[in-house]
C-alpha positions in Angstrom: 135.8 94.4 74.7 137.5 96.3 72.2 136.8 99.3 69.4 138.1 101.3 66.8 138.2 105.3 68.1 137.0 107.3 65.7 138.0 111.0 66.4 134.9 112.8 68.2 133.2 115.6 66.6 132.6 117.1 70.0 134.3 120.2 71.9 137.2 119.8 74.2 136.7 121.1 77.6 139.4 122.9 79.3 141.9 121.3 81.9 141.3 124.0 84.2 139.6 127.3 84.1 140.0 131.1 86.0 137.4 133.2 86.8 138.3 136.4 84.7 138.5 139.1 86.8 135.6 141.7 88.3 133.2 138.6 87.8 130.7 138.3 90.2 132.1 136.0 93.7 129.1 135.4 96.1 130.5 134.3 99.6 127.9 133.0 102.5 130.3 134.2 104.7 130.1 138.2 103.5 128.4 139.6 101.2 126.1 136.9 99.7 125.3 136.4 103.3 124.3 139.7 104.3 122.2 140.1 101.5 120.1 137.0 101.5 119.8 138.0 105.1 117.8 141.5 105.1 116.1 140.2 101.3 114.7 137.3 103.8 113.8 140.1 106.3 112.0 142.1 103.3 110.3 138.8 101.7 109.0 138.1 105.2 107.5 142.0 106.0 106.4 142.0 102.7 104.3 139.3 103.1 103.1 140.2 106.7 102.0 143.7 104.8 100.2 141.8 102.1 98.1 139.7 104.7 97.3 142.7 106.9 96.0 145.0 104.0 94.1 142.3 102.5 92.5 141.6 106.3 91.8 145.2 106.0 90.2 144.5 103.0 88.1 141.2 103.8 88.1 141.3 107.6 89.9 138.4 108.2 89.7 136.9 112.1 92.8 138.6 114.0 93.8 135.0 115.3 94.2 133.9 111.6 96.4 136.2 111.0 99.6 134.7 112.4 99.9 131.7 111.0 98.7 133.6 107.2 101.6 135.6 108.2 103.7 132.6 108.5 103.0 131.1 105.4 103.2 134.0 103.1 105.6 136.1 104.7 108.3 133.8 106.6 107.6 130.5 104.4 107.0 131.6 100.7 108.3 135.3 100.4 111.7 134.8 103.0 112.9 131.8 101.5 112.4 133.8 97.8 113.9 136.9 98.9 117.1 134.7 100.6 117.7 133.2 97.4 117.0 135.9 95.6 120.3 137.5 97.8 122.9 134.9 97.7 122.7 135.0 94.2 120.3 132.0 93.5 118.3 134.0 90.4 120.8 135.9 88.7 121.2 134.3 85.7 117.9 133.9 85.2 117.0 137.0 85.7 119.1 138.7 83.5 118.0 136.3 80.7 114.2 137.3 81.3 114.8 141.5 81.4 116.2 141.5 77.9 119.4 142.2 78.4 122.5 141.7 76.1 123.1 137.9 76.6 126.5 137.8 78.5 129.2 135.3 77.4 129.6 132.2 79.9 132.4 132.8 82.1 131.6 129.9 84.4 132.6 132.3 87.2 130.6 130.0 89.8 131.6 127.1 88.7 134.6 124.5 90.5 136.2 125.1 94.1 139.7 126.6 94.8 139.5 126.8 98.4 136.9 126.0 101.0 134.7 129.2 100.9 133.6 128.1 97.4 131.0 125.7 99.3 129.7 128.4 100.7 127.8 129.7 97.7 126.1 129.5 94.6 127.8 127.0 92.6 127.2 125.6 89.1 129.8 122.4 89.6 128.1 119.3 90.3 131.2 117.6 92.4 130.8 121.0 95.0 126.8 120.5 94.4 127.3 116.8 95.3 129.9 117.8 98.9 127.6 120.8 99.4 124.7 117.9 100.1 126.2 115.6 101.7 128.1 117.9 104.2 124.4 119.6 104.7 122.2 116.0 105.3 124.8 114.8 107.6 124.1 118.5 109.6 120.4 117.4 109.9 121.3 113.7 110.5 123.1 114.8 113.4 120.1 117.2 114.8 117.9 114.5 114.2 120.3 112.0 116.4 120.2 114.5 119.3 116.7 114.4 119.0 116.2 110.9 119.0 119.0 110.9 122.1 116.7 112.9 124.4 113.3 110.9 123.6 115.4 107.6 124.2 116.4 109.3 127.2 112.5 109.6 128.0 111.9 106.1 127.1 114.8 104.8 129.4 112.2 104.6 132.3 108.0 104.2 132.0 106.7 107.7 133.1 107.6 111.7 132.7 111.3 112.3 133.1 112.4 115.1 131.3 110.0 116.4 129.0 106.0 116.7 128.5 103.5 114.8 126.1 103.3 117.3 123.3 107.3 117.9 123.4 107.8 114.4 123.2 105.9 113.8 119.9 107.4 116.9 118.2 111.0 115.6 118.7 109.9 112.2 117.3 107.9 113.5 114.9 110.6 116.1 113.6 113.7 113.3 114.0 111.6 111.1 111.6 111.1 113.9 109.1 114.7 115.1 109.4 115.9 111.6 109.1 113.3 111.3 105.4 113.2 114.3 103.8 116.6 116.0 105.0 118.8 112.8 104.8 118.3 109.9 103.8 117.2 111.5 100.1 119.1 114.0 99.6 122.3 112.8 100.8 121.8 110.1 97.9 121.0 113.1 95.8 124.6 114.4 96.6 126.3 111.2 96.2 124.9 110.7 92.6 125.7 114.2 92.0 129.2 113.6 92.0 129.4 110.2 90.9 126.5 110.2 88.3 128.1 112.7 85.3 131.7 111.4 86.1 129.7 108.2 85.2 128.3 108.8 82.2 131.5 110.9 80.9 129.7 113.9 80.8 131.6 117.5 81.7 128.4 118.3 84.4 124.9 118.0 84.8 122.3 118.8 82.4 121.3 122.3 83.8 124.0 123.0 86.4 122.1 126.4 87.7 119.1 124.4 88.2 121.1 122.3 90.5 122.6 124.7 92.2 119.2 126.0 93.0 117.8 122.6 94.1 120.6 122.1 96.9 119.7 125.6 98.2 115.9 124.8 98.7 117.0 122.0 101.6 118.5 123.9 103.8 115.2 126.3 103.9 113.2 123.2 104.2 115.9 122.4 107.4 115.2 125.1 108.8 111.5 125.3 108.7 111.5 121.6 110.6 113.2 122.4 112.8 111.9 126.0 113.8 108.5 124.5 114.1 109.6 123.8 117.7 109.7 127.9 118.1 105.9 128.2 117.4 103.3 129.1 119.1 102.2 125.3 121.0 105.7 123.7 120.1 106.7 121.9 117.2 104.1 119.8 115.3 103.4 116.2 117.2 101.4 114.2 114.2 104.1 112.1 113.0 106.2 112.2 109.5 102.9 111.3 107.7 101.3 114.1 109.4 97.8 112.3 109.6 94.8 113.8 109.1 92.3 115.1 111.0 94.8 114.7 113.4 97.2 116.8 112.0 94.6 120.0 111.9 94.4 120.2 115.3 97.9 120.8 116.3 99.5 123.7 117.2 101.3 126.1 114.5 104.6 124.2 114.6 102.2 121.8 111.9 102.2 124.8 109.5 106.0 124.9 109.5 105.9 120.7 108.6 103.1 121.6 105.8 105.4 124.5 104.0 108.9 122.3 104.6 107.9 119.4 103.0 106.9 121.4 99.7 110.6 122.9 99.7 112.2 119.7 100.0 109.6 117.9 97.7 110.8 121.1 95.6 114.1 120.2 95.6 113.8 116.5 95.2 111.5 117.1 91.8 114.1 119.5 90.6 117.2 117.3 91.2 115.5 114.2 89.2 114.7 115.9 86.3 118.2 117.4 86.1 118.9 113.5 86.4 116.9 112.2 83.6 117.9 114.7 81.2 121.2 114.1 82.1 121.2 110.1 81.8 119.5 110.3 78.6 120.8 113.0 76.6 124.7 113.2 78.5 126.4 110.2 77.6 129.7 110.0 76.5 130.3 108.1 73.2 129.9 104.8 73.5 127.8 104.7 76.5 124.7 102.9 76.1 122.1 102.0 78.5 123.6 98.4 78.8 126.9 99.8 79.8 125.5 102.0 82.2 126.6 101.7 85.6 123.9 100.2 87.9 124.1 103.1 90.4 123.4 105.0 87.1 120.1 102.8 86.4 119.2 103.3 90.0 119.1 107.0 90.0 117.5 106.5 86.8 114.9 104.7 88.1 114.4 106.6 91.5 114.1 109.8 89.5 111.3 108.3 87.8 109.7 107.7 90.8 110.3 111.2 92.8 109.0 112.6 89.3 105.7 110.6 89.0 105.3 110.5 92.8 106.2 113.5 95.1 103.6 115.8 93.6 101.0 113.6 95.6 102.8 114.1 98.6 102.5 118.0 98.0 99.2 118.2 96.9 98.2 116.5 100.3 99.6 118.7 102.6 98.7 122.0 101.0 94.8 120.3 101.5 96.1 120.3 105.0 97.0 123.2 105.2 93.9 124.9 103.6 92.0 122.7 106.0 94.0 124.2 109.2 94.0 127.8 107.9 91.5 128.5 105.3 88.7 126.0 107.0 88.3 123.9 103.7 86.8 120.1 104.5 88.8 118.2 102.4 89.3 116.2 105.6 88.1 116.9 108.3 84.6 114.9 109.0 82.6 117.6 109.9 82.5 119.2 107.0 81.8 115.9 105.2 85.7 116.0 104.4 86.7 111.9 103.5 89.3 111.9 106.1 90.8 108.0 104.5 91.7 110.2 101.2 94.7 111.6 103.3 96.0 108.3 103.8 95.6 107.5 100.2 97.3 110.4 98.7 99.9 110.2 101.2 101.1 106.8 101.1 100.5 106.7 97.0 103.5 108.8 97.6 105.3 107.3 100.6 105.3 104.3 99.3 107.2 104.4 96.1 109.1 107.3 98.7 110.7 104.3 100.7 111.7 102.9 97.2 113.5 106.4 96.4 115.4 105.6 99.8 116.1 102.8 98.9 117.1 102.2 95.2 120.0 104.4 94.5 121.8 102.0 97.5 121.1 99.2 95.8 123.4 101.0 93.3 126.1 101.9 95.9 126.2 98.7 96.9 126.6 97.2 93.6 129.6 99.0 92.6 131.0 98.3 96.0 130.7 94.7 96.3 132.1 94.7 92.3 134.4 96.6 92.9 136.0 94.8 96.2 135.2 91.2 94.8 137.1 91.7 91.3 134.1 90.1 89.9 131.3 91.4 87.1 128.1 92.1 88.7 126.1 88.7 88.3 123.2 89.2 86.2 123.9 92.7 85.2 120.8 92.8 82.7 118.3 91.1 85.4 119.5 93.5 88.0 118.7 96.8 85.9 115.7 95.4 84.5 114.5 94.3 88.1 115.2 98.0 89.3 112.3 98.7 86.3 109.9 96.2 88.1 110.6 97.9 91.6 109.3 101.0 89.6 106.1 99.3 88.4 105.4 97.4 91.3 106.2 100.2 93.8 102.9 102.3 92.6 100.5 99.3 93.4 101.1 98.2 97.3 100.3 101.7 99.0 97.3 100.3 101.0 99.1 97.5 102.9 100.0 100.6 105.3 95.7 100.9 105.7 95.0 97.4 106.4 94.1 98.4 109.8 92.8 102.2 109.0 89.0 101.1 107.8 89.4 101.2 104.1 87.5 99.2 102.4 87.8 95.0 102.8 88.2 94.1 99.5 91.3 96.2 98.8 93.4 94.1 101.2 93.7 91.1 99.4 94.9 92.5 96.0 97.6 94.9 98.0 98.6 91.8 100.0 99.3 89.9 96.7 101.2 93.1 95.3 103.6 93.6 98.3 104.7 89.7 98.4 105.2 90.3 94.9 107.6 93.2 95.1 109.9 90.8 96.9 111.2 89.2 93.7 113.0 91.7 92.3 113.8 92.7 95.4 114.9 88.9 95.9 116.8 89.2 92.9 118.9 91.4 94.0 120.3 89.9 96.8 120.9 86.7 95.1 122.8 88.8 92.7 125.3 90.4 95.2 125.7 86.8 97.0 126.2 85.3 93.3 129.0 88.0 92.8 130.9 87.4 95.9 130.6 83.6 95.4 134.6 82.9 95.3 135.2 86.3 94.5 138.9 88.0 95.8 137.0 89.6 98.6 138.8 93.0 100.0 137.5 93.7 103.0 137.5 97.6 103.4 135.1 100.2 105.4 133.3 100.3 102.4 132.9 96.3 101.6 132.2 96.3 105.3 128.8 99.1 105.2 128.2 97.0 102.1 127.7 93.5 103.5 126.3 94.9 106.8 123.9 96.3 104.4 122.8 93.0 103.0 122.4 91.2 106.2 120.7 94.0 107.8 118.4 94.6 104.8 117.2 90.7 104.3 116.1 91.4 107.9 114.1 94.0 107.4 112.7 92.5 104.1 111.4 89.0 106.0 109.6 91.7 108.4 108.2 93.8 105.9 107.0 90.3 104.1 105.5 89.3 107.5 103.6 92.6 107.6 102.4 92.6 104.1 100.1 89.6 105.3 97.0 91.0 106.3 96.2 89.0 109.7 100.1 89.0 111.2 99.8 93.4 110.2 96.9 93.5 112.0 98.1 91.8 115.3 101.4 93.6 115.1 100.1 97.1 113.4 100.8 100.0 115.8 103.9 98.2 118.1 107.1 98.6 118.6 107.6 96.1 116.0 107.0 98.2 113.0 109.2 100.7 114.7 112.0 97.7 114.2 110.9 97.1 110.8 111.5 100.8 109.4 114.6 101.3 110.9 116.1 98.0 109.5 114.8 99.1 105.9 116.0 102.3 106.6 118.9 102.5 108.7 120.6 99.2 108.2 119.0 99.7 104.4 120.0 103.5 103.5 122.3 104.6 106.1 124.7 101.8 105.6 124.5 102.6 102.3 124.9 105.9 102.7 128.0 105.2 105.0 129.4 102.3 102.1 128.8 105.4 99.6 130.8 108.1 101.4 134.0 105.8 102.1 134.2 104.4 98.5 133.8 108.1 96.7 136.1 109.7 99.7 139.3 109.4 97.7 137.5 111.0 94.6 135.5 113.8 96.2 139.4 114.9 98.0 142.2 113.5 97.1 142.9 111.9 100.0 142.7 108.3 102.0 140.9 108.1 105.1 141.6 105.8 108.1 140.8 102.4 107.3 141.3 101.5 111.0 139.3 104.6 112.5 136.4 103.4 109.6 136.4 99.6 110.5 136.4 100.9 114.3 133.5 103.2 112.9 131.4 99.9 111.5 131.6 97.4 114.1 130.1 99.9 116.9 127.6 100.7 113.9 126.7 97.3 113.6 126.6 96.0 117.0 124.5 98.5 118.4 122.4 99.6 116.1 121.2 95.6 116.0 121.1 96.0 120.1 118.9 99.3 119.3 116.4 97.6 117.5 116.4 94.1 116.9 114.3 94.0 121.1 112.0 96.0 119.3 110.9 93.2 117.2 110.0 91.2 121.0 108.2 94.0 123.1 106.6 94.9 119.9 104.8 91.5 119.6 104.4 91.4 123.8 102.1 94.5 123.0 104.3 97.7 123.1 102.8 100.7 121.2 104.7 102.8 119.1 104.4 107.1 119.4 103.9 106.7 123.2 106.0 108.6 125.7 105.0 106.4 128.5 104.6 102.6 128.8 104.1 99.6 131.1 106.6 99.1 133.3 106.6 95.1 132.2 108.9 96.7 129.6 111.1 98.8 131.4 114.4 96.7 131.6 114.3 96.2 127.7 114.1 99.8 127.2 116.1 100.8 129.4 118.7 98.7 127.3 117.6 100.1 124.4 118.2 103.5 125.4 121.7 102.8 126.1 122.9 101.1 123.2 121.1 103.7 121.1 123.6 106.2 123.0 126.5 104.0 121.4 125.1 104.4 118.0 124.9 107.8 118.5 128.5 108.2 119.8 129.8 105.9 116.7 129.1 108.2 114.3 131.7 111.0 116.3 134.3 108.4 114.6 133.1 109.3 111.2 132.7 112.6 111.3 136.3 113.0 113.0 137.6 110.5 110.6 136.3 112.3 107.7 137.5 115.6 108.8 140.6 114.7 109.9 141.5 113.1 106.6 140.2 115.8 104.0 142.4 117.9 105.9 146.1 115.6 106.2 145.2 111.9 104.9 146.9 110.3 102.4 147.1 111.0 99.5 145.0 109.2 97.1 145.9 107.4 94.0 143.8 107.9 90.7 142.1 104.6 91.1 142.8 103.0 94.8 139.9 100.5 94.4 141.0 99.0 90.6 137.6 99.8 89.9 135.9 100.0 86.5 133.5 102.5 86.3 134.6 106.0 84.3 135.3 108.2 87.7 138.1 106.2 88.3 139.8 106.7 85.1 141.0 110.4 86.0 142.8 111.8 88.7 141.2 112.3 92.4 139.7 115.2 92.5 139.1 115.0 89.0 139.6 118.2 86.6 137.2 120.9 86.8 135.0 120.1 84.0 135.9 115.8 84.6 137.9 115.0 81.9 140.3 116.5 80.2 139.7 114.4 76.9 136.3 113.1 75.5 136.1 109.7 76.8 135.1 106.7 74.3 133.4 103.5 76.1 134.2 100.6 74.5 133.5 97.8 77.2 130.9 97.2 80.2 131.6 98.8 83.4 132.1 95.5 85.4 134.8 93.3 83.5 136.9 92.1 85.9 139.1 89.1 84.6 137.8 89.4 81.1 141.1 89.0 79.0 142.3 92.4 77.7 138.7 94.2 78.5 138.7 98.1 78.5 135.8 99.9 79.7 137.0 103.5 78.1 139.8 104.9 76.3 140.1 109.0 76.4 140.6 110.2 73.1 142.6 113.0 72.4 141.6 116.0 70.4 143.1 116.5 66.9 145.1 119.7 68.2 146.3 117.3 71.4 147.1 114.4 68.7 149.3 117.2 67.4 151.3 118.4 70.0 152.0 114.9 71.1 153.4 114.1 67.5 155.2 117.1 67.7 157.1 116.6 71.0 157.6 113.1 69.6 159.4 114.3 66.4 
């Protein structure tokens, strides 16, 4: 497609830009540091003197203390006070005192070297690093977690650790994998991809990002040091089930207060989305040029928007109910303990959506991109990422069939979740449409990408299977829905994850990785991670329970090889992170464009310029035209005093 290029009425923004000097420079590593440090130490006696003066007030029961302690002082006021000190608030504070408004110097904005990752920064490419580098810190805690309760599973009885130990590192490896991985490290790939995108110069509100990245790591943290409270860490699963969930030890707290930061976070980074999708685009850009990953994030911000603030308001119920003795749940109090469920999966639901959607975008441009072929059905695919949306709100109950709700609700959410498979269906026949006699290049990331498709058609027929109300009940509980998440969700997000990290590589540092050291990295991936859990599916139907630390020993050989070849998924990932550090420092360097893709963020040079492009870019074609004679999906169009110069050096 082609277009005149009218000269944009629109700023130019500058090829590169210098802090001026004196201006403020924040460093984890010393100052910033040190000060969020003892600000988290005031935040947290603060709040321990609050609690004690109003006990002293109401004559509050000493044992109630701690964990009020906990909540206010290190949960609430620490993590304020921290962010308070590296810097998190400044702007914003200086705005609301009534002070002179000071000119934007964008002193925390872009990287120079590799201590600018280690603070405040308003740049969405560092933001998008800054997240991914973080997630892949918890995915690797929450491996080592899974290694040692695999190692407990290799044989029926007690090995290594007890009952209680053994659901908290289950129970925090699931969380970790959720709420510190899987959806925020597609936060931080659409953070870097999504502007460049669009041809915008940066998100919508950059210090509102910066601020949303900084709430995960507190949420981190508090999963993790749950296993340092009184009792251990808290054993009632991700979905931290009520009443259950009120009668475990303190670690619970810690799981109550996390997921509010990182729910927190996640709200915050999809409204910077939306604004940004809607109100960013360069000239040219409409919706049905869009990029799909650009629809998917779209679309999954919708859903963290209209759909996390369920998953909040149940656990702070929890939460009152553990340390304020409300009855929203529990039965005693004539609490309706089934409401938890409810709530909860009203928002986990559409949550495994919002792990799953923006890889259907990753995935997209990859297999485009490595096929030389148009998307097939571009408008069908973004329209059936809408009906994922829809759809996604109305199946929550098929995870209740078995949990005594009420009869004639099954039958309506049975209908609902077989129906969700069609534009889920639609996708897949899409991406097998688009490689139909395509040019196929088959690279790490094409690799993740069709190890993606094949692993997620897997999980789909299960999920179908289990959205049948008399196969969910026989199989509810097992080992087989164990198999079923992790195919959704591992050989779903992670591979997309994986597919995301190769293809953006070149962009996010200038440099090529090791194609062999990354098709080395997939094929263990692949291989084991279907030995991990595809006998999952079997000893799940022969009667194997899932969230047990012991077992019949009918079972023991298959777990035994289970345990094993979830050891060589576990070493397989040392490849990529050696691979990926390795080559940011000495790899290749990379060329502008080393895929001949489309899409905008390929148009400029790897990294791109601070604030993306140099010159306003003007969209005058889809982002998939691939053998389309003399197609163009942009054009950058020089400024007037640019035009000039050029003309001049001409002349």
């Amino acid at each position: 497609m082609t277009a005149t290029h009218p000269e944009p009425n629109v700023r130019e923004y500058p090829e590169h830009f210098e802090p001026p000097r004196g201006s403020a420079h924040r460093t984890l590593l010393g100052a910033g540091l040190v000060r969020g440090a003892w600000m988290a130490l005031a935040g947290f006696g603060l709040g321990a003197l609050l609690v004690m003066a109003l006990r002293a007030w109401w004559g509050w029961d000493p044992v109630w203390d701690t964990e009020i302690i906990l909540v206010v002082g290190a949960m609430v006021l620490a993590p304020i006070g921290f962010l308070a000190g590296i810097g998190a608030f400044d702007y914003w504070l200086h705005y609301i005192s009534g002070r002179p408004t000071r000119p934007e110097d964008h002193s925390g904005h872009g990287a120079t070297s590799w201590h600018d990752y280690f603070r405040v920064n308003t740049d969405h490419k560092v933001i998008g690093i800054q997240y991914l580098v973080t997630t892949f810190v918890f995915f690797t805690i929450g491996g080592l977690m899974a290694m040692f309760f695999r190692a407990e599973l290799a044989e029926p009885g007690l090995q290594f650790v007890d009952s209680q130990t053994y659901n908290g590192l289950v129970s925090v490896h699931a969380t970790l994998m959720i709420f510190l991985f899987i959806i925020p490290a597609f936060a931080g790939l659409a953070n870097f991809a999504v502007p460049l995108m669009l041809g915008a110069p940066d998100m919508a509100f950059p210090r509102l990002n910066a601020l949303s990245f900084w709430l995960l790591p507190i949420a981190g943290i508090m999963f993790v040091a749950s296993f340092l409270a009184p009792g251990g860490a808290f054993g009632a699963g991700w979905t931290g089930y009520a009443p259950l969930a009120e009668g475990q030890p303190m670690g619970q707290t810690f799981f109550n207060m996390g997921v509010q930061w990182a729910g927190a976070s996640s709200i915050m980074t999809a409204l910077n989305f939306l604004v940004t999708i809607i109100t960013m685009r360069a000239p040219g850009m409409t919706f049905w040029r869009m990029p799909l990953l650009v629809w998917a994030n779209f679309t999954t911000s919708l859903l963290v928007v209209l759909a996390t603030p369920f998953i909040a308001g149940s656990q702070f119920f929890v939460m009152f109910d553990r340390i304020m003795h409300t009855d929203f749940f529990t039965p005693e109090g004539g609490g309706y303990v089934l409401g938890y469920q409810h709530i909860f999966w009203f928002y986990s639901h559409p949550a495994v959506y919002i792990m799953m959607l923006p890889g259907f975008g990753i995935v997209s441009e990859v297999i485009s991109s490595m096929s030389r072929k148009p998307i097939f059905g571009y408008r069908l695919m973004a329209l059936s990422l809408l009906g994922i949306l829809v759809l996604g709100f109305s199946v929550w109950a098929h995870h209740m069939f078995v949990a005594g709700m009420a009869d004639w609700l099954r039958v309506p959410m049975m209908i609902t979740t077989l129906l969700i498979a069609i534009p889920t269906g639609i996708k897949v026949f899409s991406w097998v449409a688009t490689l139909w006699r395509g040019r196929i290049h088959l690279t790490t990331p094409m690799l993740f990408a069709l190890g993606f498709v094949t692993m997620f058609v897997i999980g789909g027929l299960s999920g179908i299977y289990l959205g049948s109300v008399p196969i969910d009940i026989a199989a509810s509980d097992t080992y087989f829905i164990v198999a079923h998440i992790h195919y959704v969700l591992f050989g779903g997000s992670v591979f997309t994850i994986y597919a995301g990290v190769y293809y953006w590589f070149p962009k996010m540092t200038g440099r090529m990785y090791s194609e062999t050291l990354g098709k080395w990295h997939f094929w263990l991936t692949f291989v084991s991670f279907n030995a991990t859990f595809f006998p999952m599916h079997y000893v799940g139907l022969r009667g194997m329970p899932r969230r047990v630390f012991d077992y019949d020993s009918a079972f023991g050989n298959l777990n035994l090889f289970i345990s094993i070849a979830s050891f060589v998924l576990g070493a397989s990932f040392i490849l990529f992170v050696y691979n990926m550090v390795t080559s940011w420092q000495r790899g290749p360097i990379a060329e502008s464009n080393p895929w001949h893709a489309r899409t905008l963020e390929w148009q400029v040079t790897s990294p791109p310029p601070i604030f993306n492009f140099d010159e306003i870019p003007q969209v005058v074609g889809g982002p998939y035209e691939y053998g389309v004679p003399g197609a163009r999906h942009a054009v950058l169009t020089p400024s007037k005093e640019k035009a000039e110069e050029k003309e001049e050096v001409h002349a």
